[in-house]
C-alpha positions as CSV (number, residue, x, y, z in Angstrom):
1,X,88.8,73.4,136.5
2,X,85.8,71.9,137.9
3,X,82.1,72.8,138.0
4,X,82.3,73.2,141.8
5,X,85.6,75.5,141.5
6,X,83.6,77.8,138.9
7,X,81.0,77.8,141.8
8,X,83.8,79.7,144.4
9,X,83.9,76.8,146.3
10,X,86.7,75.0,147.5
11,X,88.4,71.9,146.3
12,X,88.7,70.5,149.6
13,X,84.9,71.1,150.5
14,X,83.4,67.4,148.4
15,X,86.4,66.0,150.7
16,X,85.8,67.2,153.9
17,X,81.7,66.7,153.6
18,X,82.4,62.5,152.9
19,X,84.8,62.5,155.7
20,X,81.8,62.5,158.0
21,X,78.6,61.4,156.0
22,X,78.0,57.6,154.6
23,X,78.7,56.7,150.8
24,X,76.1,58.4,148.3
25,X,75.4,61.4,151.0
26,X,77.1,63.5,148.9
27,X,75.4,64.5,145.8
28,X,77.9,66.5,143.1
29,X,76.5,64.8,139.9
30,X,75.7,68.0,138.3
31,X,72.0,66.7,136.6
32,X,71.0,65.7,140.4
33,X,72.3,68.7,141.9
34,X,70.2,70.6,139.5
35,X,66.8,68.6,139.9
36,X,67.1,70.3,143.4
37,X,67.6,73.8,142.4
38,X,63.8,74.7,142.9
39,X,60.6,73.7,144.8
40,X,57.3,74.2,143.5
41,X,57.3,77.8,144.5
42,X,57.3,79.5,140.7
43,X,57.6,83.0,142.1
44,X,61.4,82.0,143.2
45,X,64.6,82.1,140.8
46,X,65.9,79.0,141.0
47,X,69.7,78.6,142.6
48,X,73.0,77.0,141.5
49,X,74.1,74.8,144.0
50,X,77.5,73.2,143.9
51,X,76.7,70.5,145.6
52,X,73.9,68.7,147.7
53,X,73.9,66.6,150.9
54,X,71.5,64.3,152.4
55,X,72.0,63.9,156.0
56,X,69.9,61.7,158.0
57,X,70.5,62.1,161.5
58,X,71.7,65.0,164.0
59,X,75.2,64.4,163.8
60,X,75.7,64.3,160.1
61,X,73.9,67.8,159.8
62,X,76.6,68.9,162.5
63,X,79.1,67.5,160.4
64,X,77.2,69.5,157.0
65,X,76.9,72.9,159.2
66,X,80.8,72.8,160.6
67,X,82.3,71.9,157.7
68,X,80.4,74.6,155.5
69,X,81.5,77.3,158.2
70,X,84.6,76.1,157.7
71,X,85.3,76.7,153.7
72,X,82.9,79.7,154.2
73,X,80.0,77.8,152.4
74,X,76.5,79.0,152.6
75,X,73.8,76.6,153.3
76,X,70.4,75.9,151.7
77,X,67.8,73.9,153.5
């Protein structure tokens, strides 16, 4: 079973997000993923995210929003 399976998410999801978003968009590494789970605000718990995404124009964050709707994913900006 894999980290992102633990996470609830599905095994499809890493799939469907590089269908639509450029090579390296796609973060699932899971020492990156966690150098994002926290800003510099101290007085927030820091998250688990399963995995991370770097969209750079409007219709890869389309891509991002529809396909996280679709496997029931919340979102994290």
């Amino acid at each position: 079973m894999t980290e992102l399976q633990r996470e609830g998410a599905s095994a499809g999801l890493l799939d469907d997000l590089r269908a639509g978003l450029p090579a390296g968009a796609v973060v699932d590494d899971p020492e990156v993923v966690a150098s994002y789970a926290h800003d510099m605000a101290s007085f927030c718990a820091a998250g688990r995210a399963a995995v991370v995404v770097l969209p750079r124009t409007v219709e890869e964050v389309q891509h991002v929003m529809r396909t996280a709707t679709a496997h029931r994913v919340p979102v994290v900006p």
